[in-house]
C-alpha positions as a Markdown table, in Angstrom:
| # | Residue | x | y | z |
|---|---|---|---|---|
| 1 | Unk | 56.6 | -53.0 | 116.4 |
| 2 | Unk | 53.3 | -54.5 | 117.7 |
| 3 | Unk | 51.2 | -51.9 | 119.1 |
| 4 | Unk | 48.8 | -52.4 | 122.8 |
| 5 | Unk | 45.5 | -53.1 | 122.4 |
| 6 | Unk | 42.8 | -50.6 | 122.8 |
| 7 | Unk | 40.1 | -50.7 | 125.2 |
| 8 | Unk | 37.7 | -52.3 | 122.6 |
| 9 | Unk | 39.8 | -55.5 | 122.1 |
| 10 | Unk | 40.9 | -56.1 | 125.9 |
| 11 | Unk | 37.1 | -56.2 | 127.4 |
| 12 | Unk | 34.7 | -56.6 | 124.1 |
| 13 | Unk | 32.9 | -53.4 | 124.7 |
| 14 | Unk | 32.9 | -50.1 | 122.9 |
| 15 | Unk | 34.5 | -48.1 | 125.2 |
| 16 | Unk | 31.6 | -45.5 | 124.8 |
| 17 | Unk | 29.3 | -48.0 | 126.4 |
| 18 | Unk | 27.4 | -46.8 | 129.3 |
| 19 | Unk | 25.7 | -50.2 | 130.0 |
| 20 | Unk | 27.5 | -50.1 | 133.6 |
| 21 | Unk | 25.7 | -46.8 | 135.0 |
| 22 | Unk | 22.1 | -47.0 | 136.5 |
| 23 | Unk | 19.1 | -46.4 | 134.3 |
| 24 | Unk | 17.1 | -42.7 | 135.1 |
| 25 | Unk | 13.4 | -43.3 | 134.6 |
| 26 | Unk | 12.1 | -40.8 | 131.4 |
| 27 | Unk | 9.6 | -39.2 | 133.6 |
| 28 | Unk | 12.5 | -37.1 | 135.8 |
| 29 | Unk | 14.3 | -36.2 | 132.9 |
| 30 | Unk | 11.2 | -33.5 | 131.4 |
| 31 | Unk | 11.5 | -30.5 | 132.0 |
| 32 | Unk | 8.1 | -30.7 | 134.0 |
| 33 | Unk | 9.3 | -32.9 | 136.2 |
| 34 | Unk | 9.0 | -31.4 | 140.1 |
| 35 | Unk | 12.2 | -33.2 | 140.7 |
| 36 | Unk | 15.1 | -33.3 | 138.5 |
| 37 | Unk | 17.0 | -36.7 | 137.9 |
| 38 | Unk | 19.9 | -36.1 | 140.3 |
| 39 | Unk | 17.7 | -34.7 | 143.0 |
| 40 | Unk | 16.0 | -38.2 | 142.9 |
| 41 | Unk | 19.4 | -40.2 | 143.1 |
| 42 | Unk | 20.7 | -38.5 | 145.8 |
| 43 | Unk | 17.3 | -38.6 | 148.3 |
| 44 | Unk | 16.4 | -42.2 | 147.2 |
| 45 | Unk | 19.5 | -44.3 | 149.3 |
| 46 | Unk | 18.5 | -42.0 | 152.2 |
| 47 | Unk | 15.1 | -42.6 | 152.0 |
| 48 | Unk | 15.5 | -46.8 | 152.2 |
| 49 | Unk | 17.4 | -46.0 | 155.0 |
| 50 | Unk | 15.0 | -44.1 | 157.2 |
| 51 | Unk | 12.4 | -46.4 | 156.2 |
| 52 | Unk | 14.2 | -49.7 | 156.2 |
| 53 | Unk | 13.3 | -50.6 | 159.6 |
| 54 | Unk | 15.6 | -52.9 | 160.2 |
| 55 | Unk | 16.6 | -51.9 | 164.0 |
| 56 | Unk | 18.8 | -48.5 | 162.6 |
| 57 | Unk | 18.8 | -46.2 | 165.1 |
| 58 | Unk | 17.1 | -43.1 | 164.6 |
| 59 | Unk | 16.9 | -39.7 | 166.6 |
| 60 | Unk | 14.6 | -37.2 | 166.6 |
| 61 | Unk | 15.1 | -34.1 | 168.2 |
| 62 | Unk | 13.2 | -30.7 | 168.6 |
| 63 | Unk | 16.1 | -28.0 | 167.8 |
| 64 | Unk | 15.5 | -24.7 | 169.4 |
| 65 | Unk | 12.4 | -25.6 | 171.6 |
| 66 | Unk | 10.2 | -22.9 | 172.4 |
| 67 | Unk | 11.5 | -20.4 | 169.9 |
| 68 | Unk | 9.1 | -19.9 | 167.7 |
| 69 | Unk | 10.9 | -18.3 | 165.0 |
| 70 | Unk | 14.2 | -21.0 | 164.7 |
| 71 | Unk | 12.2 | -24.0 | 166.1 |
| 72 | Unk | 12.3 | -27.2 | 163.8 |
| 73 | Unk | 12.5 | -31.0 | 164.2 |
| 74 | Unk | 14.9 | -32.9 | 162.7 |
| 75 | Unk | 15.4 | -36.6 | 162.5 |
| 76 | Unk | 19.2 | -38.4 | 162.9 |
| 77 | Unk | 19.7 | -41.7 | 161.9 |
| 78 | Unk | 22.4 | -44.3 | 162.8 |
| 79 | Unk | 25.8 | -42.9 | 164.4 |
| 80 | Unk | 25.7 | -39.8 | 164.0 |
| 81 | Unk | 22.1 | -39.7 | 166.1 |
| 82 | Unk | 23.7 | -42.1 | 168.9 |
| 83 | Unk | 26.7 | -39.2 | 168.5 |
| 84 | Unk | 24.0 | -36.3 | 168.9 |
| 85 | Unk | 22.7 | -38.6 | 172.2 |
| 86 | Unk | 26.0 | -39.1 | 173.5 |
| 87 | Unk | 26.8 | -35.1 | 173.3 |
| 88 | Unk | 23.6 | -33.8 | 174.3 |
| 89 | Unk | 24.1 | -36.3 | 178.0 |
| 90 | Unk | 27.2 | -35.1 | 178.4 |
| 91 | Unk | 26.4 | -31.1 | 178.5 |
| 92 | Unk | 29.2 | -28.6 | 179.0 |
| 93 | Unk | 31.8 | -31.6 | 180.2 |
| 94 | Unk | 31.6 | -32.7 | 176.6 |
| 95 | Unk | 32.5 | -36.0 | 174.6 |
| 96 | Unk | 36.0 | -37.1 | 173.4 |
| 97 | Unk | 36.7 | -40.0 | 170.7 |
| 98 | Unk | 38.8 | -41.2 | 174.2 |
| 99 | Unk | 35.4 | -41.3 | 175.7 |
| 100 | Unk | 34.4 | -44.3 | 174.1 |
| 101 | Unk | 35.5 | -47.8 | 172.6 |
| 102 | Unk | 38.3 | -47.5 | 169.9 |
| 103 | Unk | 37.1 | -47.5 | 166.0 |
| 104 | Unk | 34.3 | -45.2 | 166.3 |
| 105 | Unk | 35.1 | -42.1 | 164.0 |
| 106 | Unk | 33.6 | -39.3 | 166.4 |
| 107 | Unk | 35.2 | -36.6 | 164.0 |
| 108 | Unk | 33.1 | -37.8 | 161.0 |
| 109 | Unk | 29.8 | -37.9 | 163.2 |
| 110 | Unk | 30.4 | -34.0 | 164.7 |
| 111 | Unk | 31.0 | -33.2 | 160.7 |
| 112 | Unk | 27.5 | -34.5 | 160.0 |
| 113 | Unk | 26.0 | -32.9 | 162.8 |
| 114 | Unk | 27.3 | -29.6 | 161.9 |
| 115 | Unk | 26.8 | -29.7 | 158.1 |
| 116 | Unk | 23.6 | -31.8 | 157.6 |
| 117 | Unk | 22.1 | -30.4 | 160.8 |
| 118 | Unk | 23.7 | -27.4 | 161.2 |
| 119 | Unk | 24.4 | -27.8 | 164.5 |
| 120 | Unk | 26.8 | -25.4 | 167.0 |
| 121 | Unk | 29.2 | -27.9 | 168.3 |
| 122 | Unk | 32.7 | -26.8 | 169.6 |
| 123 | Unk | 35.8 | -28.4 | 169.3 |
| 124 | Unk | 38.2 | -27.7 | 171.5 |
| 125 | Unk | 42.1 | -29.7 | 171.7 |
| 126 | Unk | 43.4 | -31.2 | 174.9 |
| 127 | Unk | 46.6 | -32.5 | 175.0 |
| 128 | Unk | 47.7 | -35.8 | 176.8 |
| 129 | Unk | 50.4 | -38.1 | 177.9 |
| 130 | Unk | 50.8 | -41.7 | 178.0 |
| 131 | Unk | 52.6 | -44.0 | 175.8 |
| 132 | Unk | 51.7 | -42.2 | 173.0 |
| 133 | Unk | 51.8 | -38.6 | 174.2 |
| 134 | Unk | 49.8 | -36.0 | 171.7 |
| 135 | Unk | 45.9 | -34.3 | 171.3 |
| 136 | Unk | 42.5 | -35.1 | 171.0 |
| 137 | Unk | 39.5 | -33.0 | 170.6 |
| 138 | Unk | 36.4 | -32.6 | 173.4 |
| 139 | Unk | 33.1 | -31.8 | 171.5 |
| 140 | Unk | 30.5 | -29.8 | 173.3 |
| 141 | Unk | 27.3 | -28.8 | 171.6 |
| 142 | Unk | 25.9 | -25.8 | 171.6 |
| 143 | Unk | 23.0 | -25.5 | 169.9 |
| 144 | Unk | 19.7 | -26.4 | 172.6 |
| 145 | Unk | 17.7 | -29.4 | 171.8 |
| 146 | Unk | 15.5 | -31.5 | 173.4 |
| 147 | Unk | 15.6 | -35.1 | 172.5 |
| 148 | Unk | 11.9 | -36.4 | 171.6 |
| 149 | Unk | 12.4 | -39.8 | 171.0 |
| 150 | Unk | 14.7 | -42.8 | 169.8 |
| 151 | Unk | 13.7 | -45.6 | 167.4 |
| 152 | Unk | 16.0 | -48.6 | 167.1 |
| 153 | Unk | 18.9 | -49.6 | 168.7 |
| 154 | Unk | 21.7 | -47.8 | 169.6 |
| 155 | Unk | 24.3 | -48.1 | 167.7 |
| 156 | Unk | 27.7 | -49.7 | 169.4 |
């Protein structure tokens, strides 16, 4: 009986071999370090993004104003900032995914306002009819913010 080949003989590699995963510079790795190796990973793709410049649209907004002791400023790029616009214009009438053109995943922008932001956004579920009779959710935020200014493009 001829037996399968191990992972060695089918792609030439040890199948140990780490030669695939990114490189962490020595320096992060001591024990000294003031930021450990994952820490770096995760903030440097967000980072390139902020600064990339390349017409991202960006968001920052004073949460809080005027209360001194919950007051802060925090800056929301790409959808997820045009999704903070879009809720913040529509005030208590709120937004729905209905609201707008079709492939736009509101639900995933509200998520990131609420867990990276930690913003107060209600859902609430509205039924309709139609062809294709069901629900959809109407977002309304509650947390008070004023908008200090845009940078980019918005997104579409």
């Amino acid at each position: 009986m001829r037996r399968p080949p191990n992972c060695e003989e089918m792609s030439g590699q040890s199948p140990n071999s780490t030669a695939h995963l990114p490189s962490i510079r020595e320096d992060l790795l001591s024990p000294n370090s003031k930021r450990t190796a994952m820490d770096s990973i995760a903030r440097e793709p967000a980072a390139r993004q902020l600064n990339s410049g390349k017409g991202k649209f960006q968001l920052t907004v004073l949460v809080y104003p005027g209360d001194a002791v919950h007051e802060r400023r925090i800056v929301v790029p790409g959808r997820a900032g045009w999704a903070l616009n879009e809720l913040h214009k529509a005030g208590q009438r709120g937004c729905s995914a209905a609201d707008f053109p079709a492939g736009l995943r509101l639900a995933h922008f509200v998520y990131l306002l609420r867990h990276e932001h930690r913003l107060v956004i209600e859902t609430e579920h509205e039924t309709h009819g139609g062809p294709f009779p069901g629900s959809h959710a109407r977002y309304r935020l509650h947390t008070p913010i004023s908008i200090e200014y845009g940078a980019g493009r918005a997104a579409a």
